[in-house]
PDB file as gemmi writes it, atoms N, CA and C in Angstrom:
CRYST1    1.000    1.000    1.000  90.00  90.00  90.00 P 1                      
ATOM      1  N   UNK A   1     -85.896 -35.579 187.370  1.00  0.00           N  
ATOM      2  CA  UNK A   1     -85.044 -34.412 187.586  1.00  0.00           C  
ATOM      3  C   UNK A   1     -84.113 -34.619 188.773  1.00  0.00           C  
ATOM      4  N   UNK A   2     -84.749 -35.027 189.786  1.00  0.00           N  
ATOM      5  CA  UNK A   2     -83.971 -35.309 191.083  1.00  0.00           C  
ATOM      6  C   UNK A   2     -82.597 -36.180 190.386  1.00  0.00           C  
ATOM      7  N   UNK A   3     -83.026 -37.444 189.961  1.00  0.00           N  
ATOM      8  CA  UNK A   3     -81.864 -38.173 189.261  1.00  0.00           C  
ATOM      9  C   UNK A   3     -80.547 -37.617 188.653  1.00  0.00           C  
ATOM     10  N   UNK A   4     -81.294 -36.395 187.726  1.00  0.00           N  
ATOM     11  CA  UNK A   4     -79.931 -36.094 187.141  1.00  0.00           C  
ATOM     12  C   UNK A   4     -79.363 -35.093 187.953  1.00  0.00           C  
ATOM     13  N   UNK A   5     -80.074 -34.512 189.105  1.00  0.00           N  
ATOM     14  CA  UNK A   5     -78.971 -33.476 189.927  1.00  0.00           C  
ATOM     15  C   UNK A   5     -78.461 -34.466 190.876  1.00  0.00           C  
ATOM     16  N   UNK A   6     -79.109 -35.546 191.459  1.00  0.00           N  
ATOM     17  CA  UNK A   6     -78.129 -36.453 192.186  1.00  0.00           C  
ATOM     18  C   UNK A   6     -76.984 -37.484 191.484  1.00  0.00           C  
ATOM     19  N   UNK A   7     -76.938 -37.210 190.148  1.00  0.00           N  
ATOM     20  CA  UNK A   7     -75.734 -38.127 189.508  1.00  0.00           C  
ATOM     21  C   UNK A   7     -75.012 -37.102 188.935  1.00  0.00           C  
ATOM     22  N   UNK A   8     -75.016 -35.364 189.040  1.00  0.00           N  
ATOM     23  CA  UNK A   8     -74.051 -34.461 188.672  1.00  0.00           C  
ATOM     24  C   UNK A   8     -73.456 -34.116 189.910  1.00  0.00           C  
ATOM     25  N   UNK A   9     -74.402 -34.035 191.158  1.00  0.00           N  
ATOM     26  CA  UNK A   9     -73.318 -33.487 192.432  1.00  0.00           C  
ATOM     27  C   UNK A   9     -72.582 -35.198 192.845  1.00  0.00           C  
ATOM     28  N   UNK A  10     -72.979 -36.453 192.739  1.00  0.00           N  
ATOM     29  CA  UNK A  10     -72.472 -37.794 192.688  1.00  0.00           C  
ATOM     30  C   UNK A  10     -71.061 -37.589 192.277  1.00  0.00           C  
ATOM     31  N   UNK A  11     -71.289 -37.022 191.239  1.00  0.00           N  
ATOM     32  CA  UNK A  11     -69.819 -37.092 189.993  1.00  0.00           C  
ATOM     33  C   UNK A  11     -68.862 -36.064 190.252  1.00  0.00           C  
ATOM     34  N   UNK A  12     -69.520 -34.798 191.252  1.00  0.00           N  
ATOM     35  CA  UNK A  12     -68.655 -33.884 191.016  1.00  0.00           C  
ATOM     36  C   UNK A  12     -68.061 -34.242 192.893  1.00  0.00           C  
ATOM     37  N   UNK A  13     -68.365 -34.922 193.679  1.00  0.00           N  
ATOM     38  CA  UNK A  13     -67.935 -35.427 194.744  1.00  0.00           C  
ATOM     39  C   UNK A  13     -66.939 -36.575 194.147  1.00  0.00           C  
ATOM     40  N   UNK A  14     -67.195 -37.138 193.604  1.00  0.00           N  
ATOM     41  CA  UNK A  14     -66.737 -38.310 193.770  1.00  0.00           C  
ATOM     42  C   UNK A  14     -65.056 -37.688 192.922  1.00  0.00           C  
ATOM     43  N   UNK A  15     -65.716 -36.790 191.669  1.00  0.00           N  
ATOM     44  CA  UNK A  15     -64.118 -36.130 191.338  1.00  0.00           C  
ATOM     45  C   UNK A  15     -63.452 -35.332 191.710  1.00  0.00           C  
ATOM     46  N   UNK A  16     -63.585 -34.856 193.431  1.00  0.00           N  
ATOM     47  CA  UNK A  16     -63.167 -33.858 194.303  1.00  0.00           C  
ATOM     48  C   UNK A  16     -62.474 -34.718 195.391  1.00  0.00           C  
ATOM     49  N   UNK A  17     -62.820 -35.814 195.307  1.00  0.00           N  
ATOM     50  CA  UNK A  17     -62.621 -36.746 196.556  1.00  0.00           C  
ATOM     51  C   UNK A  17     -60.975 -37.639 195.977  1.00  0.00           C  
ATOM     52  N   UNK A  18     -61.301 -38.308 194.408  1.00  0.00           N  
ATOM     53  CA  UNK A  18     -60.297 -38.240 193.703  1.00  0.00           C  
ATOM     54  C   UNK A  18     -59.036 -37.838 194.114  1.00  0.00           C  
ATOM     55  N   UNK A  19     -59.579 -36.673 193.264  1.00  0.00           N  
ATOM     56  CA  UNK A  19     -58.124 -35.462 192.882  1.00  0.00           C  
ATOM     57  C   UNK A  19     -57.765 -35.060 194.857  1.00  0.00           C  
ATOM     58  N   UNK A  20     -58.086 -35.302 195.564  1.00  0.00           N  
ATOM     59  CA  UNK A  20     -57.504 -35.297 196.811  1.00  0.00           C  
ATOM     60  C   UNK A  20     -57.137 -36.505 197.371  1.00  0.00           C  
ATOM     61  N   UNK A  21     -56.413 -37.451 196.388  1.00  0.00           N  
ATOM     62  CA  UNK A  21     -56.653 -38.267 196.867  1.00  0.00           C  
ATOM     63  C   UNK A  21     -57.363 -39.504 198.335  1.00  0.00           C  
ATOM     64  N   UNK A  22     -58.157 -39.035 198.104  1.00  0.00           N  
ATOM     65  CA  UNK A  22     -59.184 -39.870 199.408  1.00  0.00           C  
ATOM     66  C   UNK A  22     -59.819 -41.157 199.051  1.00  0.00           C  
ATOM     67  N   UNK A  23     -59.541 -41.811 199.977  1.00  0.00           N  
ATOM     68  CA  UNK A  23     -60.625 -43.109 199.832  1.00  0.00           C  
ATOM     69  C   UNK A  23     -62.223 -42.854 200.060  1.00  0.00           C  
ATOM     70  N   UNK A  24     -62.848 -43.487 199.439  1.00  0.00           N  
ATOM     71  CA  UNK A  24     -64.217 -43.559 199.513  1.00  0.00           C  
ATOM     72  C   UNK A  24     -64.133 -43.750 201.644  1.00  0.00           C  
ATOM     73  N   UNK A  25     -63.661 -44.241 202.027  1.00  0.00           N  
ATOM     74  CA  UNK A  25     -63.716 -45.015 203.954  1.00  0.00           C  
ATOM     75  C   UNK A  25     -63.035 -43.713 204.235  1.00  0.00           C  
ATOM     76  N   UNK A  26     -62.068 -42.752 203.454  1.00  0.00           N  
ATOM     77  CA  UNK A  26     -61.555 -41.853 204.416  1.00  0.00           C  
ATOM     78  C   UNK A  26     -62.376 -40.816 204.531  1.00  0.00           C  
ATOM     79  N   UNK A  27     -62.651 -40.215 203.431  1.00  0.00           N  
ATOM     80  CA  UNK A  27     -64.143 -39.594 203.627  1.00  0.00           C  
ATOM     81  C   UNK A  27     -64.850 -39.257 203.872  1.00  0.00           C  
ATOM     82  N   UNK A  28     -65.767 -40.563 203.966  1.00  0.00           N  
ATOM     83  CA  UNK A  28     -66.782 -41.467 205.129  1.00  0.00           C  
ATOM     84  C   UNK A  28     -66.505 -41.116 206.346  1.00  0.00           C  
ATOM     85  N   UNK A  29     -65.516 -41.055 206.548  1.00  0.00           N  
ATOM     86  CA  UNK A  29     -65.110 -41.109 208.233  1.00  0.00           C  
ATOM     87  C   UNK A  29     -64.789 -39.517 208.456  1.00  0.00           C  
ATOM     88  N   UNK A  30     -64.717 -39.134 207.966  1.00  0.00           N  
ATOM     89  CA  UNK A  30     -64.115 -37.766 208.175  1.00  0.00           C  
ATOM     90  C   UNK A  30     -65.727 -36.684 208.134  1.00  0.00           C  
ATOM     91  N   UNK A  31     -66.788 -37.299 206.915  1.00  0.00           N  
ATOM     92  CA  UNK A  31     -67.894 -36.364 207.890  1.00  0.00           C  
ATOM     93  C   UNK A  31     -68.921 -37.145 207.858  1.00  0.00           C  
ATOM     94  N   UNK A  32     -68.963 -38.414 208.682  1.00  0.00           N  
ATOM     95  CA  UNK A  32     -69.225 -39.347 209.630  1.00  0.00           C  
ATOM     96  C   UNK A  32     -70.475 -39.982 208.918  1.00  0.00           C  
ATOM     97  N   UNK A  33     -70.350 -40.320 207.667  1.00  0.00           N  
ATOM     98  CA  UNK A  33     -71.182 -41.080 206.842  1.00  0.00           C  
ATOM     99  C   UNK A  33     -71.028 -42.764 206.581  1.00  0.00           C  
ATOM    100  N   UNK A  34     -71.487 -43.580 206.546  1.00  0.00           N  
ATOM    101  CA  UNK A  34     -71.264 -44.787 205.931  1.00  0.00           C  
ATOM    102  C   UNK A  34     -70.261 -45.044 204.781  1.00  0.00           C  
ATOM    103  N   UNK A  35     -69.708 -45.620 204.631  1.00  0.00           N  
ATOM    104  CA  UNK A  35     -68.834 -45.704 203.159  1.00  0.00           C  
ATOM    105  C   UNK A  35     -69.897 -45.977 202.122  1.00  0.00           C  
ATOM    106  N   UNK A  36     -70.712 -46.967 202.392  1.00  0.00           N  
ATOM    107  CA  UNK A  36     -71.662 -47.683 201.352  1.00  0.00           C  
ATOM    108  C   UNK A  36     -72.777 -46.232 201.035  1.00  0.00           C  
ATOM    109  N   UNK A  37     -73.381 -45.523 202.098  1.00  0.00           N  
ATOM    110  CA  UNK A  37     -73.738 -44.425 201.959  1.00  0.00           C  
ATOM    111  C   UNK A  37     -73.171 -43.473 201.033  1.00  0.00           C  
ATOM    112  N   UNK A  38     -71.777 -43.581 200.854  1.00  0.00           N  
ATOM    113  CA  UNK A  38     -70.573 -42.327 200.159  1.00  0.00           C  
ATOM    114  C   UNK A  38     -70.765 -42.687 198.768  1.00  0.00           C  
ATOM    115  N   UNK A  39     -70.960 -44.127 198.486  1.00  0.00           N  
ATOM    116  CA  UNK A  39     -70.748 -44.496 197.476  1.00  0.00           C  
ATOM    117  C   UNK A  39     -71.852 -44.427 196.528  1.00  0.00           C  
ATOM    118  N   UNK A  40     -73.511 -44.546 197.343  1.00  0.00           N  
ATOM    119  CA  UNK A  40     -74.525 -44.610 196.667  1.00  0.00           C  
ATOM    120  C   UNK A  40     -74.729 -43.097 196.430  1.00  0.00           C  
ATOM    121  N   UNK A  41     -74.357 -41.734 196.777  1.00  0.00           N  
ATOM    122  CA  UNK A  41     -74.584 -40.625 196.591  1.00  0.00           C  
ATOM    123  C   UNK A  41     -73.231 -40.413 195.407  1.00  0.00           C  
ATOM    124  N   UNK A  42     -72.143 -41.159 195.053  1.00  0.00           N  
ATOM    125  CA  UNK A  42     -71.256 -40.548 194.126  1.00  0.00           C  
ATOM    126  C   UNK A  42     -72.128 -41.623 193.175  1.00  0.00           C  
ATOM    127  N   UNK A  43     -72.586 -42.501 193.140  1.00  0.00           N  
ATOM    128  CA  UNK A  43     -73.118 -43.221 192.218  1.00  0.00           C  
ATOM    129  C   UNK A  43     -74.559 -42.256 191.526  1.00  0.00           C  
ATOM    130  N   UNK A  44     -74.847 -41.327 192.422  1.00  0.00           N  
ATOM    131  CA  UNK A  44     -76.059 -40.627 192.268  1.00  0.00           C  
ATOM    132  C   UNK A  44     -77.551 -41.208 192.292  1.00  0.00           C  
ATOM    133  N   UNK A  45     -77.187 -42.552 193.193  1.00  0.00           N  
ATOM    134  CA  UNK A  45     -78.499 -43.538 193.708  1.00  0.00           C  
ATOM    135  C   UNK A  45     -79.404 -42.338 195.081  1.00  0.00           C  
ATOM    136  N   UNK A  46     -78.561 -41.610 195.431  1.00  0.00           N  
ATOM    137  CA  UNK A  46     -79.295 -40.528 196.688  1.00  0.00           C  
ATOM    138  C   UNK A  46     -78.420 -39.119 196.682  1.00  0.00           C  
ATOM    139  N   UNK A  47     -79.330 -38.547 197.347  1.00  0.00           N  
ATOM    140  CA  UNK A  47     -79.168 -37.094 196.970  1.00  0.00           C  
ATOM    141  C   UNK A  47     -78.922 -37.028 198.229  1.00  0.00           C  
ATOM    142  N   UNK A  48     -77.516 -36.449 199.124  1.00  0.00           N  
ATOM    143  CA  UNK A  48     -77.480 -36.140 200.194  1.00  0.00           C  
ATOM    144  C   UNK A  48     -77.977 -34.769 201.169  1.00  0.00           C  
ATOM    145  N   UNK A  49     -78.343 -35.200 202.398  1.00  0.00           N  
ATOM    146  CA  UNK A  49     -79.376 -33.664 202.966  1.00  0.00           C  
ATOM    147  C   UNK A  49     -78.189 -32.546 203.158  1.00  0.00           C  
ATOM    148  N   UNK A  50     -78.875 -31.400 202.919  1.00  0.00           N  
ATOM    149  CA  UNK A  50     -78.374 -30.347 202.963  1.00  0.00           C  
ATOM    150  C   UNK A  50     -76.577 -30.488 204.085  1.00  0.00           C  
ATOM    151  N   UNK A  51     -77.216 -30.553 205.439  1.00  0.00           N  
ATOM    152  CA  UNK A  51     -76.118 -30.570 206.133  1.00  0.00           C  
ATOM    153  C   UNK A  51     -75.096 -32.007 205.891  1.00  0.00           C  
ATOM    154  N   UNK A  52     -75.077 -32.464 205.411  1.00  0.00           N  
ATOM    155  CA  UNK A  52     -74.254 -33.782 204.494  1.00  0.00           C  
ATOM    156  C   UNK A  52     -73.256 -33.175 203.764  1.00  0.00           C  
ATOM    157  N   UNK A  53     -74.544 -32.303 202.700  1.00  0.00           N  
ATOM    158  CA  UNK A  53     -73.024 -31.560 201.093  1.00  0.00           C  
ATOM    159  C   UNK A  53     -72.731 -30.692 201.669  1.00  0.00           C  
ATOM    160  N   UNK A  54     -73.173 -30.026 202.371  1.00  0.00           N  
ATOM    161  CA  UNK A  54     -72.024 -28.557 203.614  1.00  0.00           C  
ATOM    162  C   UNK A  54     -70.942 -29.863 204.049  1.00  0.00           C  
ATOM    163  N   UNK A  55     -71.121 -30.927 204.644  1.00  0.00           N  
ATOM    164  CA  UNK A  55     -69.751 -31.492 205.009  1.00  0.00           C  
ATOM    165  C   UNK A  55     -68.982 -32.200 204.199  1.00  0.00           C  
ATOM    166  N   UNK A  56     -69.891 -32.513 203.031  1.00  0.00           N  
ATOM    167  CA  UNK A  56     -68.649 -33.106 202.210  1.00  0.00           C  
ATOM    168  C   UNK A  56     -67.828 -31.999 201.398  1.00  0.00           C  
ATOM    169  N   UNK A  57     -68.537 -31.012 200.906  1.00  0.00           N  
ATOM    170  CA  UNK A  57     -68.226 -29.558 200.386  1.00  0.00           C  
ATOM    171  C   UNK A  57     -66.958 -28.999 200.999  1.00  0.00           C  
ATOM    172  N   UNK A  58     -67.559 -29.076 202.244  1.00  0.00           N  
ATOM    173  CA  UNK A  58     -66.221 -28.002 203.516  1.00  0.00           C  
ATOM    174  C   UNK A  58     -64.719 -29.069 203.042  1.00  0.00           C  
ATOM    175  N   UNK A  59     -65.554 -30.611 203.590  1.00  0.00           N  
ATOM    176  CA  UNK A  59     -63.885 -31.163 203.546  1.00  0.00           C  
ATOM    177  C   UNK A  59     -63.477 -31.321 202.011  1.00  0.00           C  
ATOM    178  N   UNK A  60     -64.515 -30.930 200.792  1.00  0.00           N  
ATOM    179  CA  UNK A  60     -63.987 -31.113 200.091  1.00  0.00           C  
ATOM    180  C   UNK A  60     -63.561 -30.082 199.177  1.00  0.00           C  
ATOM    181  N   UNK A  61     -63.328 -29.150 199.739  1.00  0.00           N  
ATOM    182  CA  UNK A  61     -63.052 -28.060 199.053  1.00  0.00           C  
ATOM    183  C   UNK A  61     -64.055 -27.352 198.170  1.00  0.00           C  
ATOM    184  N   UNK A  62     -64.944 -28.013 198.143  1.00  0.00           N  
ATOM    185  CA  UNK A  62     -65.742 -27.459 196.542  1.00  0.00           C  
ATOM    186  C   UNK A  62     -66.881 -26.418 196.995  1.00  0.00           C  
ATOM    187  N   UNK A  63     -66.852 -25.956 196.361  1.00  0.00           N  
ATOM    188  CA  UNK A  63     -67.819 -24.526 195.981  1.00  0.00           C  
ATOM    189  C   UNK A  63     -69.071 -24.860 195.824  1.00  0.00           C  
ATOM    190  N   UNK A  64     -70.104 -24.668 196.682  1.00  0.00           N  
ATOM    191  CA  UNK A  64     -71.727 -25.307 196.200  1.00  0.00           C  
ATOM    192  C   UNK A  64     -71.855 -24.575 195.074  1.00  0.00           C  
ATOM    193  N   UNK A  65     -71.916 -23.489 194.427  1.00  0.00           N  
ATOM    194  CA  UNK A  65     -71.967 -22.962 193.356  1.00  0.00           C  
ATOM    195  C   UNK A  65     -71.847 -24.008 192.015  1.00  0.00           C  
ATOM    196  N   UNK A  66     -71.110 -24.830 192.011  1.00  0.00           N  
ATOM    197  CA  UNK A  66     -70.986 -25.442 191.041  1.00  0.00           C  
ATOM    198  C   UNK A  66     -72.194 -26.654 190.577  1.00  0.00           C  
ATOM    199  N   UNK A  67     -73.172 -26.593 191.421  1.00  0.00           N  
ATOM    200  CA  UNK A  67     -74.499 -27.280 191.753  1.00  0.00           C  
ATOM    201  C   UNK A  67     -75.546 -26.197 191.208  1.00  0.00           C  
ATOM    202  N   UNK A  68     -74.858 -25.224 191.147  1.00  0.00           N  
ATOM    203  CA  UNK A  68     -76.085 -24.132 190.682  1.00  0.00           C  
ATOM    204  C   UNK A  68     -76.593 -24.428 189.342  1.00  0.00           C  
ATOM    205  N   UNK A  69     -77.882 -24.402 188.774  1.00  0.00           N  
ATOM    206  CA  UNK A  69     -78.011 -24.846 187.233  1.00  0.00           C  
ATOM    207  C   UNK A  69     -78.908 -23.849 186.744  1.00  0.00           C  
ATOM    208  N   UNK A  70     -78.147 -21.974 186.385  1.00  0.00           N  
ATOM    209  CA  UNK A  70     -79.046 -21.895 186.484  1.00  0.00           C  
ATOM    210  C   UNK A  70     -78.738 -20.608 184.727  1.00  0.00           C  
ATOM    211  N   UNK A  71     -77.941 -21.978 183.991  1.00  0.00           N  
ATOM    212  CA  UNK A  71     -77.340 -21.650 183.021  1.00  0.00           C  
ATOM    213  C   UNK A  71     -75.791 -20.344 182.493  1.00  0.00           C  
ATOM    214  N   UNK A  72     -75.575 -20.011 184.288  1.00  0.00           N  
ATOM    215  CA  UNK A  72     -74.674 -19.408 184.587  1.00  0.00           C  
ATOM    216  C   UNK A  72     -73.411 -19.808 184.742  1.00  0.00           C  
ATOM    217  N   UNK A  73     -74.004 -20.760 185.029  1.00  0.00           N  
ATOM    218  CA  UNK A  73     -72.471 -22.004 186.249  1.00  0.00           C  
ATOM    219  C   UNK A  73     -71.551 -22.708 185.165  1.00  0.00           C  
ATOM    220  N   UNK A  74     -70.590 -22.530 184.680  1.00  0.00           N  
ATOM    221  CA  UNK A  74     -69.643 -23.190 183.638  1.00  0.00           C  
ATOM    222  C   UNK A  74     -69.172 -24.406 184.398  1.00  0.00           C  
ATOM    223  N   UNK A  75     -68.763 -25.256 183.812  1.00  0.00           N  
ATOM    224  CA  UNK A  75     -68.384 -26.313 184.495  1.00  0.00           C  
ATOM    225  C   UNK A  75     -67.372 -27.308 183.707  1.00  0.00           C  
ATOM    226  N   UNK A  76     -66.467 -27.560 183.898  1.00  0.00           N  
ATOM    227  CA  UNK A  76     -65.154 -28.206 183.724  1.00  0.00           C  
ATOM    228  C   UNK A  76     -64.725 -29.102 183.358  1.00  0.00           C  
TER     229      UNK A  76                                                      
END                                                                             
């Protein structure tokens, strides 16, 4: 279970990071993570701690809501 919520918030970072255009290193640097770290959580190899997706969230615009699964949450 862990797996598949760490390779849906993986995917939905990694397509927020995208569409803003950002580098995987700009990122990284911006809420002070490893790149290789950035990459194994959009890969959905790790599930980042709470205060992590508050910072990738904030800089990335996205709505934790969309992590919600709780057959409410439509998704895109």
């Amino acid at each position: 279970m862990t797996t598949i919520i760490s390779k849906e918030i993986g995917k939905e970072i990694k397509k927020a990071r995208e569409n803003k255009g950002l580098t995987q290193q700009e990122l990284s640097s911006k809420v002070e993570i490893s790149r290789n770290y950035l990459s194994d959580i959009e890969c959905g190899r790790y599930l980042p701690s709470v205060p992590k997706l508050l910072s990738l969230s904030t800089e990335l615009k996205i709505d934790l809501n969309i992590f919600k699964n709780d057959g409410n949450t439509r998704r895109g």
